[in-house]
ZAMARLUM-365053 format. One record per residue: residue number from 1; residue in three letters; y, x, z of N, C-alpha, C in turn. Coordinates in steps of 0.05 Angstrom, whole numbers, plus 5000, padded with zeros to 4 digits. Last residue first. Example, Ala and Ser with C-alpha at 12.3 -4.5 7.8 and 13.67 -1.06 7.14 Angstrom:
<nodes>
> 2;Ser;4955;5257;5142;4979;5273;5143;5001;5258;5157
> 1;Ala;4886;5264;5156;4910;5246;5156;4934;5264;5156
</nodes>
This chain:
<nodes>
> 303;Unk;9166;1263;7772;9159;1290;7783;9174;1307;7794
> 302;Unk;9193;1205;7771;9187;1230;7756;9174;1245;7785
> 301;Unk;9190;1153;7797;9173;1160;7778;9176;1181;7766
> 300;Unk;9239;1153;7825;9228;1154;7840;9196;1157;7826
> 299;Unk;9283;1144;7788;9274;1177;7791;9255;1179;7811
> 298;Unk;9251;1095;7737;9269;1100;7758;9265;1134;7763
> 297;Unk;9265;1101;7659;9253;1099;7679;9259;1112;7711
> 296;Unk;9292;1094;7620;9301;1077;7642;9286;1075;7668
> 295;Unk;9282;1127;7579;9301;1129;7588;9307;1121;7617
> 294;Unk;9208;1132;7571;9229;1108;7566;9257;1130;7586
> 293;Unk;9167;1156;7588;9181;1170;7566;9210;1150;7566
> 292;Unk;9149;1174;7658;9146;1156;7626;9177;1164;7603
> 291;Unk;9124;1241;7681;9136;1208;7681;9139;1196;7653
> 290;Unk;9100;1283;7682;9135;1284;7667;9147;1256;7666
> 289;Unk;9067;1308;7728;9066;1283;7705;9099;1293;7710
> 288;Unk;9039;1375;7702;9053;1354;7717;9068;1338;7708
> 287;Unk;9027;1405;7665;9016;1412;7686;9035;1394;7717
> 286;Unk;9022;1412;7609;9054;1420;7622;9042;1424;7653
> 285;Unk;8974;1397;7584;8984;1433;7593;8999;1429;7605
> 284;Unk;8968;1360;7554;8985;1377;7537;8992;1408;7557
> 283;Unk;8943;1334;7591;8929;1342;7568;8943;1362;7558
> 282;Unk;8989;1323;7621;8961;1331;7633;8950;1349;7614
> 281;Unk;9012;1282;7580;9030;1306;7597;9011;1329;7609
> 280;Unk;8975;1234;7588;8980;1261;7555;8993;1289;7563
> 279;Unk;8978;1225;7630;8953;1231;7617;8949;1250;7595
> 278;Unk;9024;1200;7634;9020;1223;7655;8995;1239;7645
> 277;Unk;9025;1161;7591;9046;1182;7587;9037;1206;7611
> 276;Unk;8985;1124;7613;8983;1139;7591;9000;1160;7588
> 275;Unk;9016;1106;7660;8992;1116;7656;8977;1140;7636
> 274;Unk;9053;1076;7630;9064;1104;7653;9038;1125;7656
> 273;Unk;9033;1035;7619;9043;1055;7590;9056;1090;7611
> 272;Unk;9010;1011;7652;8983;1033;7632;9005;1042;7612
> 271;Unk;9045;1024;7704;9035;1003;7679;9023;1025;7672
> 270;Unk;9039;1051;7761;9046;1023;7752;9028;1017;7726
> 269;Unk;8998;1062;7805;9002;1049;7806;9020;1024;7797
> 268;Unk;8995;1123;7787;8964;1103;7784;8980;1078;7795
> 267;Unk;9051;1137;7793;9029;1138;7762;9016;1108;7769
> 266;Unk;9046;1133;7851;9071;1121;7828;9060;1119;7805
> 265;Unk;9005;1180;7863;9005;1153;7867;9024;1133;7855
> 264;Unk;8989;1217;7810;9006;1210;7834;9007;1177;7839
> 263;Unk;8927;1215;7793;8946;1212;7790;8963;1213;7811
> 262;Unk;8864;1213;7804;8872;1241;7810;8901;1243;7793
> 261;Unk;8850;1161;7770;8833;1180;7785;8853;1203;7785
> 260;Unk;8853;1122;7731;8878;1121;7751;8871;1151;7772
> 259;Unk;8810;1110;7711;8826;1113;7695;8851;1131;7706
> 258;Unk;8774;1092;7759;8773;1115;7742;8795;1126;7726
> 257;Unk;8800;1039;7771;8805;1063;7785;8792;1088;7772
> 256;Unk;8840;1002;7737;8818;1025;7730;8823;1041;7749
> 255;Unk;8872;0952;7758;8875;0977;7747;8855;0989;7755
> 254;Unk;8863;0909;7808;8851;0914;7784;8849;0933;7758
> 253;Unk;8888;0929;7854;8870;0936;7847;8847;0933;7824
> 252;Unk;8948;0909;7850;8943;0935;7841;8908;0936;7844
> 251;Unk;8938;0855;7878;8936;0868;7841;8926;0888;7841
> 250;Unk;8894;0871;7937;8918;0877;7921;8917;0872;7889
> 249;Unk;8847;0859;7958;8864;0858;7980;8892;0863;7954
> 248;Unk;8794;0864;7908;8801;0873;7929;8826;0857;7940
> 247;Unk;8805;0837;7851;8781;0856;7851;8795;0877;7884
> 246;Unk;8821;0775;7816;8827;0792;7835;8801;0813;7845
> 245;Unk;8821;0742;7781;8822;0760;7777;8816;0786;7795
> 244;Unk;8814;0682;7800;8797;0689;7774;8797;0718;7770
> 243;Unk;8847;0681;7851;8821;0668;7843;8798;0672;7820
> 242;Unk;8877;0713;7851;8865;0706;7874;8836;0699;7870
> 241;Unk;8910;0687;7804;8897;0716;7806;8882;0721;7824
> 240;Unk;8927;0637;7825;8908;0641;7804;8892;0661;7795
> 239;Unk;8951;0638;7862;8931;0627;7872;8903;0640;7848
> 238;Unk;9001;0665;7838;8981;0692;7862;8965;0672;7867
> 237;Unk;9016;0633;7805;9004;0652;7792;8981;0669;7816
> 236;Unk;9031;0593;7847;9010;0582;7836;8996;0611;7818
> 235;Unk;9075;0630;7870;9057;0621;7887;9031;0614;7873
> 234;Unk;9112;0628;7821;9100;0645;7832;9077;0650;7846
> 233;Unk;9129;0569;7833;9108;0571;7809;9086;0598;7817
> 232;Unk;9152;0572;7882;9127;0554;7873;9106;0566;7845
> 231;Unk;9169;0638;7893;9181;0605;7888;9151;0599;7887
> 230;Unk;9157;0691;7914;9186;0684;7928;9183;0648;7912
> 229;Unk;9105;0723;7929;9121;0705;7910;9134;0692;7927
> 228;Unk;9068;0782;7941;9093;0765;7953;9116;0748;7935
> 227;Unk;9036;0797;7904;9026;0799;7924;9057;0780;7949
> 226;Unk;9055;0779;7854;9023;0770;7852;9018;0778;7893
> 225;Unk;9105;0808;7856;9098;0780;7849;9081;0769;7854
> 224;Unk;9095;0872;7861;9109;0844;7871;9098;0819;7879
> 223;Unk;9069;0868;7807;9053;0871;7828;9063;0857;7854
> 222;Unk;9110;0864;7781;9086;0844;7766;9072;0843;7799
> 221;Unk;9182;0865;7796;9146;0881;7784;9122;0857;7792
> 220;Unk;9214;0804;7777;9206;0831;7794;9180;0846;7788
> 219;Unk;9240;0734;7794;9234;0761;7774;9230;0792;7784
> 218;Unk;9240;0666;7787;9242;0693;7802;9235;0711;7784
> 217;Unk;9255;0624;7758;9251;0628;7784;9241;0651;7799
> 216;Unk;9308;0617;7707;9291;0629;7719;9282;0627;7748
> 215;Unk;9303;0543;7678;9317;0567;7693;9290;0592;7704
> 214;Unk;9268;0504;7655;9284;0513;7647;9306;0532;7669
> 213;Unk;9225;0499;7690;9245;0474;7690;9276;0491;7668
> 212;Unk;9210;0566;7710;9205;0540;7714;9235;0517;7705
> 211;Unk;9187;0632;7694;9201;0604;7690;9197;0579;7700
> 210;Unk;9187;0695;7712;9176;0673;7723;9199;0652;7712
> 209;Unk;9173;0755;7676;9199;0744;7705;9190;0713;7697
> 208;Unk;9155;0821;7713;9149;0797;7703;9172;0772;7710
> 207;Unk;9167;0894;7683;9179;0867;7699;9169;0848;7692
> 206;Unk;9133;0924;7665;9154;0936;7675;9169;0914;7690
> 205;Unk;9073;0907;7640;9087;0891;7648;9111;0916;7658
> 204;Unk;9013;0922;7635;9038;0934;7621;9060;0922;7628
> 203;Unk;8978;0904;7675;8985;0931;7663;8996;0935;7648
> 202;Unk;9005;0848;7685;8991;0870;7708;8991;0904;7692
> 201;Unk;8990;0819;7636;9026;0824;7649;9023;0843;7664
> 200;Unk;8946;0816;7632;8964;0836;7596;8976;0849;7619
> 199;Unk;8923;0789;7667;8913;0815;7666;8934;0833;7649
> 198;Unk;8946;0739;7653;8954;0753;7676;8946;0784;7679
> 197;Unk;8975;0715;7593;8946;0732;7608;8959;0747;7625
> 196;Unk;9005;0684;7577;8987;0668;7600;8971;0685;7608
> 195;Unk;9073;0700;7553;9045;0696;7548;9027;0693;7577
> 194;Unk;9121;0725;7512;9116;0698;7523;9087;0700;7527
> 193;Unk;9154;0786;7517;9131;0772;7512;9127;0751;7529
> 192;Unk;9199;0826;7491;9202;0806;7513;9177;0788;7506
> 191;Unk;9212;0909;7495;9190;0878;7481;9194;0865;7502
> 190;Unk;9243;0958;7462;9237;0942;7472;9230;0910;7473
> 189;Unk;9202;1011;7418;9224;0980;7427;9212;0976;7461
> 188;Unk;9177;1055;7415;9195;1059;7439;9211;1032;7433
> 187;Unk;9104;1051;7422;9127;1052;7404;9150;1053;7432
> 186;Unk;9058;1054;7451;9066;1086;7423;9092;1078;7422
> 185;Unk;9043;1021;7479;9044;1043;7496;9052;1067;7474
> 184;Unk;9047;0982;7450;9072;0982;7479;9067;1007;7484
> 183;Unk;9011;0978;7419;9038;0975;7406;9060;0982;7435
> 182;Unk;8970;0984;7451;8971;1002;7436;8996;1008;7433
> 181;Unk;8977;0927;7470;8970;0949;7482;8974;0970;7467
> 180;Unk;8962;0897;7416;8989;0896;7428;8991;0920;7453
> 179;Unk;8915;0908;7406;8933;0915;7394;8960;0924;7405
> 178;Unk;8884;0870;7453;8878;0914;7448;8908;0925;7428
> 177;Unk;8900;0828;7439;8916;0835;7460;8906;0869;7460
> 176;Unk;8871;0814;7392;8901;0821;7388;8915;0828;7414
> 175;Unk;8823;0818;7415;8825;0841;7394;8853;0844;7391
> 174;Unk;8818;0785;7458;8818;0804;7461;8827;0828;7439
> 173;Unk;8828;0729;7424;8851;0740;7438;8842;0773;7450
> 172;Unk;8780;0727;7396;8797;0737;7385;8824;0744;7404
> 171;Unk;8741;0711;7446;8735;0739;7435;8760;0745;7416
> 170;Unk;8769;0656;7452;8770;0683;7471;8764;0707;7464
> 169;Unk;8816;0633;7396;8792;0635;7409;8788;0659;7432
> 168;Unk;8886;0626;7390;8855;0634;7388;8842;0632;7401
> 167;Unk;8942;0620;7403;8913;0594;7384;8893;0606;7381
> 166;Unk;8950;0649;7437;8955;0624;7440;8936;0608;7435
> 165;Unk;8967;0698;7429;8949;0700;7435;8928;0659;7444
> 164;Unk;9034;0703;7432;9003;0707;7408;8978;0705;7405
> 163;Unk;9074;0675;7455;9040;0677;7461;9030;0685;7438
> 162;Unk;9117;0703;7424;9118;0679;7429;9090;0671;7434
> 161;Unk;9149;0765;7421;9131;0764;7431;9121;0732;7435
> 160;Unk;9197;0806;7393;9194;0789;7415;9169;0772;7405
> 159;Unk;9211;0872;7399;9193;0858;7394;9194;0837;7407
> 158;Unk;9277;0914;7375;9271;0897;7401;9244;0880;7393
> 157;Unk;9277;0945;7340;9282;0955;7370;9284;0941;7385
> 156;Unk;9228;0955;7292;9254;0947;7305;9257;0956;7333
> 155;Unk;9205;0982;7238;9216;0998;7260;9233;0983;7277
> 154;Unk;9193;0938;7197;9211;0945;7195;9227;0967;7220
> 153;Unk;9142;0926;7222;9139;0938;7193;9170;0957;7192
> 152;Unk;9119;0890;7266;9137;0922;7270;9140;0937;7245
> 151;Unk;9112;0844;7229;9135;0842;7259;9144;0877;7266
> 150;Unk;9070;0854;7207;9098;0842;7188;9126;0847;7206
> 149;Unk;9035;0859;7242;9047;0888;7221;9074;0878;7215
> 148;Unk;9028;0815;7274;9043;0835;7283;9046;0857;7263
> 147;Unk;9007;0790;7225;9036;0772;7234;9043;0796;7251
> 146;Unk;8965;0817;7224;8980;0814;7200;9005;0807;7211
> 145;Unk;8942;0791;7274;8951;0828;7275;8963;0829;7250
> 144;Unk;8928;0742;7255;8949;0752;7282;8956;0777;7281
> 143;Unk;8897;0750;7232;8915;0729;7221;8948;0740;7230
> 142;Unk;8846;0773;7255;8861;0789;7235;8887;0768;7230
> 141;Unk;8842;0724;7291;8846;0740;7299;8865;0766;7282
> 140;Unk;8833;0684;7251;8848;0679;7264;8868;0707;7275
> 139;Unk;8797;0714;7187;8792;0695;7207;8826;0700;7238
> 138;Unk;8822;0710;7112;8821;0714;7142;8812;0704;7170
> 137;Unk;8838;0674;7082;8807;0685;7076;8797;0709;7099
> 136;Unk;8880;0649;7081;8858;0643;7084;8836;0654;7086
> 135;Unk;8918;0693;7071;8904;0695;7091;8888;0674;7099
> 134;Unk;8890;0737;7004;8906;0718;7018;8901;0710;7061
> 133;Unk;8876;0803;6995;8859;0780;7006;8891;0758;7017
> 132;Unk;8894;0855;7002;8893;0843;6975;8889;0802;6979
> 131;Unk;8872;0875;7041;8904;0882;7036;8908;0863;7021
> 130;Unk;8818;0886;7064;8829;0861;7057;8869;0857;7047
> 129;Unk;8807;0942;7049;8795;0928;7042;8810;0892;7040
> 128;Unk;8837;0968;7092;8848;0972;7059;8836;0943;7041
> 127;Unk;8835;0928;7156;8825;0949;7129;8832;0942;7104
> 126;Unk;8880;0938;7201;8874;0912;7183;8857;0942;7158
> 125;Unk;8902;0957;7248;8876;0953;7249;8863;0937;7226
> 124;Unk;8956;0957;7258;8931;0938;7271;8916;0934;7265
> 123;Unk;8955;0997;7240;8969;1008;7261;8956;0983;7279
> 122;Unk;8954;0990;7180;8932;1011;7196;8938;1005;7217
> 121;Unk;9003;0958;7170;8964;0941;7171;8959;0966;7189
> 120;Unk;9032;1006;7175;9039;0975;7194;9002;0965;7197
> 119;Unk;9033;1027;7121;9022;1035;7150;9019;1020;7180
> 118;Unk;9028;0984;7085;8997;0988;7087;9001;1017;7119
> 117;Unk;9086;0978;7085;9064;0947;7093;9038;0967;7113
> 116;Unk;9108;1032;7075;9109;1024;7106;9093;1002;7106
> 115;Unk;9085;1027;7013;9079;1042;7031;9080;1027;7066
> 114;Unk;9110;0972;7004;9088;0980;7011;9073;1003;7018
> 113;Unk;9160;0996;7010;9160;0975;7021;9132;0973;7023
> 112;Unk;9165;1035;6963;9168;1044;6991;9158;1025;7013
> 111;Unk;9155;1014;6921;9141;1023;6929;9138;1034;6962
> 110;Unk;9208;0983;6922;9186;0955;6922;9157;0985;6937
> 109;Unk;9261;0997;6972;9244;1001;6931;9217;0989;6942
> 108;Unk;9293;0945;6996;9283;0969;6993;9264;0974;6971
> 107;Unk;9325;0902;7008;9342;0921;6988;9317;0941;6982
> 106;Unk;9308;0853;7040;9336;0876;7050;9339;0900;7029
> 105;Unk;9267;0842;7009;9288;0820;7019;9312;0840;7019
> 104;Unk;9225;0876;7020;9241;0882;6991;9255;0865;6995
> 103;Unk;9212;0871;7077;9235;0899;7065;9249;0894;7043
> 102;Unk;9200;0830;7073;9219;0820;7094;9224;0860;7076
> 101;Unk;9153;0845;7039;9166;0821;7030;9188;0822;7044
> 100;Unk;9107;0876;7065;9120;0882;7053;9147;0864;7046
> 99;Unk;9069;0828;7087;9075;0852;7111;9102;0864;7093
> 98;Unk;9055;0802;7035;9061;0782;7061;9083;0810;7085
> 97;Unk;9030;0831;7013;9057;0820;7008;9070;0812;7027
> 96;Unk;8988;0844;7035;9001;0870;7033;9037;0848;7028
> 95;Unk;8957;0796;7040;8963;0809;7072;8987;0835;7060
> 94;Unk;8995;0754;6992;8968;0768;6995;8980;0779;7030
> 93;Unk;9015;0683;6992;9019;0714;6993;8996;0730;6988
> 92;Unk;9012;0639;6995;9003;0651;6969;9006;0672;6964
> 91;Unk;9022;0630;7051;8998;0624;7050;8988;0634;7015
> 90;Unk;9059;0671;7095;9055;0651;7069;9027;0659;7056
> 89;Unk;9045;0663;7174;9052;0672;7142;9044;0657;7126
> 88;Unk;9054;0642;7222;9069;0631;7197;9070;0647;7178
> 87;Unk;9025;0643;7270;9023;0664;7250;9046;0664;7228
> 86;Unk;9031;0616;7319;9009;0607;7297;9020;0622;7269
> 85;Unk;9068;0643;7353;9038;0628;7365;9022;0627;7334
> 84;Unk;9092;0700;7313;9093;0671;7325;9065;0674;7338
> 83;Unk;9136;0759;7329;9106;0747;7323;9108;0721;7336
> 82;Unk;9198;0793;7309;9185;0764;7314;9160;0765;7316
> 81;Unk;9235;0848;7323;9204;0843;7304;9202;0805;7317
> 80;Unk;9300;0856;7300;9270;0844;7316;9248;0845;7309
> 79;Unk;9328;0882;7264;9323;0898;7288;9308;0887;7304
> 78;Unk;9335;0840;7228;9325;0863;7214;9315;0881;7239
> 77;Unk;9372;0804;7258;9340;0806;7257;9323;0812;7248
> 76;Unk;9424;0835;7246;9414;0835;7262;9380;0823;7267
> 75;Unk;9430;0824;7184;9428;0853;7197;9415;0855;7222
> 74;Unk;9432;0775;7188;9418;0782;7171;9410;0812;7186
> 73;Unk;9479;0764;7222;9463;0757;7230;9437;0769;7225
> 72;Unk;9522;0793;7181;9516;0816;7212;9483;0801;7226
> 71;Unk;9521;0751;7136;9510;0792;7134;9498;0798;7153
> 70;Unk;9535;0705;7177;9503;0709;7157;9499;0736;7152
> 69;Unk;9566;0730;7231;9557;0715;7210;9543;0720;7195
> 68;Unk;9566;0731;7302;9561;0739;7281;9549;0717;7261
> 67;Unk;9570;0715;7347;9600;0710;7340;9588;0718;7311
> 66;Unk;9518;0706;7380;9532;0680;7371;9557;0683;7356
> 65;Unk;9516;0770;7396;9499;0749;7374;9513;0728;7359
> 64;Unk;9558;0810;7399;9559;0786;7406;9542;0765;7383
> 63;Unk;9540;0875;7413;9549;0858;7389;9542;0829;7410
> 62;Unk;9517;0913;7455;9546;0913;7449;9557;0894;7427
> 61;Unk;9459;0908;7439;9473;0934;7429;9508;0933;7427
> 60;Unk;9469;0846;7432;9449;0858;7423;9462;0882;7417
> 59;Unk;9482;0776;7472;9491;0803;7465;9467;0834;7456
> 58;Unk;9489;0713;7490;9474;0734;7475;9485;0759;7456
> 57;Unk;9516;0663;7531;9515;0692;7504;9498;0702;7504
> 56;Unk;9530;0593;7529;9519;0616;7546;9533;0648;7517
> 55;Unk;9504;0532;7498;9528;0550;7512;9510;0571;7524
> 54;Unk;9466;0513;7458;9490;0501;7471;9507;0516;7478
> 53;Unk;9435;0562;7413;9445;0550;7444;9467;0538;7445
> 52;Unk;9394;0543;7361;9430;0554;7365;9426;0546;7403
> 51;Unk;9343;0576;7337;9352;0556;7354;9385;0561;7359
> 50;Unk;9340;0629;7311;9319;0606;7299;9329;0573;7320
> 49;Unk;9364;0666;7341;9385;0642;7334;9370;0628;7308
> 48;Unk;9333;0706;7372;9346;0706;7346;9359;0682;7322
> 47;Unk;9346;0666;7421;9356;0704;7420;9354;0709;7393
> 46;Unk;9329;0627;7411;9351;0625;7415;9357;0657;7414
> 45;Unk;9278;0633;7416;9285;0624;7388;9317;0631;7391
> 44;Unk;9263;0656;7463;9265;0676;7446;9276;0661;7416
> 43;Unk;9284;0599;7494;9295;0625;7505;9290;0648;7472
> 42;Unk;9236;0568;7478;9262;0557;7472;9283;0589;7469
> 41;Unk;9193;0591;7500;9192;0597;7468;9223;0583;7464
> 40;Unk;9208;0576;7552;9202;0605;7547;9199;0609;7520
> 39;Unk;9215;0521;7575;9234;0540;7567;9229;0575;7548
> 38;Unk;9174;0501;7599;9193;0511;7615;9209;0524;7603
> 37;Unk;9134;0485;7576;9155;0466;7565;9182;0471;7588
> 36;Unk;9076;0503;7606;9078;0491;7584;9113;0486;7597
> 35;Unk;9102;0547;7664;9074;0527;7645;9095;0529;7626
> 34;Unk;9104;0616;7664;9113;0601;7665;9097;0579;7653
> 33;Unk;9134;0685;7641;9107;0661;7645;9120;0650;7659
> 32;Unk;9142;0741;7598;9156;0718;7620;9131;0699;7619
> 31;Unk;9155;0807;7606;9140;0792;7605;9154;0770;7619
> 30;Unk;9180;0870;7581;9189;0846;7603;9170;0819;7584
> 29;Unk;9183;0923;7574;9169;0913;7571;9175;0886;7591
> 28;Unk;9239;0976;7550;9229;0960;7570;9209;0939;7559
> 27;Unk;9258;1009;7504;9236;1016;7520;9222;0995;7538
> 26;Unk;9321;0986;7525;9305;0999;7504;9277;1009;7523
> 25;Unk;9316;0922;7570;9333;0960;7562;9316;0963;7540
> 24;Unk;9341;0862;7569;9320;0877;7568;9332;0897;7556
> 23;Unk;9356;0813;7627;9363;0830;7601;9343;0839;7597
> 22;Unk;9387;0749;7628;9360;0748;7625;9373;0790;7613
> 21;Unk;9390;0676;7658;9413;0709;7641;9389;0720;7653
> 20;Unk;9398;0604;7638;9383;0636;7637;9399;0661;7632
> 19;Unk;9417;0557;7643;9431;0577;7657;9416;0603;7660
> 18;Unk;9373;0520;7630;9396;0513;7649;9400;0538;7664
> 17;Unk;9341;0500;7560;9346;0521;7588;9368;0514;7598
> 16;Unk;9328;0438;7560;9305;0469;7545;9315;0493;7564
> 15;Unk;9322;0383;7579;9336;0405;7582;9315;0424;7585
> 14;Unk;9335;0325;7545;9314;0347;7548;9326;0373;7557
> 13;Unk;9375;0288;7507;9371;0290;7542;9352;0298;7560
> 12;Unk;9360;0331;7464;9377;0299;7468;9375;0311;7497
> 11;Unk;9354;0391;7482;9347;0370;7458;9347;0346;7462
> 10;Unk;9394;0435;7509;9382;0413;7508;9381;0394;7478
> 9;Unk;9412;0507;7535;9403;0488;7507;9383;0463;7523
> 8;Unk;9444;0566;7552;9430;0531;7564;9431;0516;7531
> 7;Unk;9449;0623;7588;9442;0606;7562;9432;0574;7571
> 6;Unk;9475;0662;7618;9481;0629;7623;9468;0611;7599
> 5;Unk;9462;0714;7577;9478;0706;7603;9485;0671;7596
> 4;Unk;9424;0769;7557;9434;0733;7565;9445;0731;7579
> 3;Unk;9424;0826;7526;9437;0819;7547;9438;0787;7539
> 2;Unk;9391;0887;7505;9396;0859;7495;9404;0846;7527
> 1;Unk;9406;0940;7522;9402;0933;7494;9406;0903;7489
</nodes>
């Protein structure tokens, strides 16, 4: 679905990226980390060309991002969802306008547009009650799940992801990272998320891929990573999980072993969206996991 290749962008004599090729399938969940000023919010501005790259491509469903003009551009980040670090909604908006506004932009009847607003709010969790309410009058956390309605309002097929979780407080990054969980494990985009929680990347993660200095430094299942890192930075994440996270001899053992109880081992051991899909399969009778719903998933995860 979405394809980089060689992207490189510098701001005077700052080098933002040096040579990222980067993909992501429909369905796929690809997480990137990395410190501060490696590139990683440079990389998603540049995928919806809120940044122009120096050189390289970007390709979306067979279309050549960079060759497209204002209509096809227009068209095309109709099919992202965006969520920023610090929310950027308009501030004389109300929460229903605010979520609605990017439809009636592209043509759609004003009622329809709030219809899909106020299903979007449900979906994070925003009550009827504050629909109306500017977002001052919001605390951080709701700020953030507004900025994610507004982002999947329009059904896209690709979510990109810029820490959301960034400017909040700790009890609020829990409520928008429950969201975002939810949002990975119902919808079928695929999502490239910038972000520092090692726990998010561990269970939902399908790939983590590691920045440093503007290039990639490695890339591979989450679990991988945390138990055999191939660069430095890598290295500093498995000090870090080691240290603050770790619950036994393996990542993998921070996954719910209840949760994970009486799965095939491939199940209980990747993401909570495989998890979930063997769970419902269970429930529904079929009587064996049918594996994850995504297209892309390997055959060494079916049944």
């Amino acid at each position: 679905m979405l394809q980089v290749n060689d992207l490189h962008k510098k701001y005077g004599n700052e080098v933002a990226l040096a040579g990222v090729t980067l993909s992501v399938a429909r369905g796929e969940v690809v997480v990137l980390m990395g410190p501060s000023g490696c590139g990683k919010s440079t990389l998603l501005r540049c995928i919806n060309r809120l940044v122009e790259p120096d050189q390289g491509e970007i390709w979306f469903n067979g279309q050549s991002v960079r060759d497209m003009d204002d209509d096809l551009l227009r068209s095309y980040r109709r099919r992202l969802g965006f969520v920023f670090q610090h929310f950027n909604l308009i501030a004389r908006l109300s929460v229903l306008e605010n979520v609605s506004l990017g439809l009636i932009m592209a043509g759609a009847h004003r009622e329809k547009a709030l219809q899909a607003a106020r299903e979007a709010l449900r979906k994070v969790d925003i009550a009827p009650s504050l629909h109306h309410r500017l977002p001052a009058a919001l605390s951080g956390g709701q700020r953030q799940r507004v900025g994610i309605a507004r982002a999947i309002v329009s059904q896209p097929d690709l979510m990109l992801w810029d820490e959301p979780t960034a400017s909040l407080d700790p009890i609020l990054v829990q409520e928008v990272l429950a969201v975002m969980e939810e949002l990975v494990v119902t919808t079928k985009a695929g999502m490239l998320i910038v972000t520092h929680e090692l726990p998010f990347a561990l269970r939902l993660a399908d790939r983590l891929v590691i920045m440093d200095k503007g290039r990639i430094a490695e890339a591979g299942a989450p679990e991988a990573i945390l138990t055999a890192p191939t660069s430095e930075v890598g290295a500093g994440y498995r000090r870090l999980w080691q240290a603050r996270f770790m619950d036994g001899d393996h990542p993998r053992a921070h996954r719910s072993r209840a949760a994970t109880q009486g799965m095939p081992p491939a199940a209980a051991g990747s993401s909570l969206r495989v998890q979930k899909k063997w769970a419902g399969d269970m429930e529904g009778g079929r009587g064996a996991w049918a594996g994850n719903r995504r297209s892309s998933t390997p055959s060494t995860l079916r049944a």
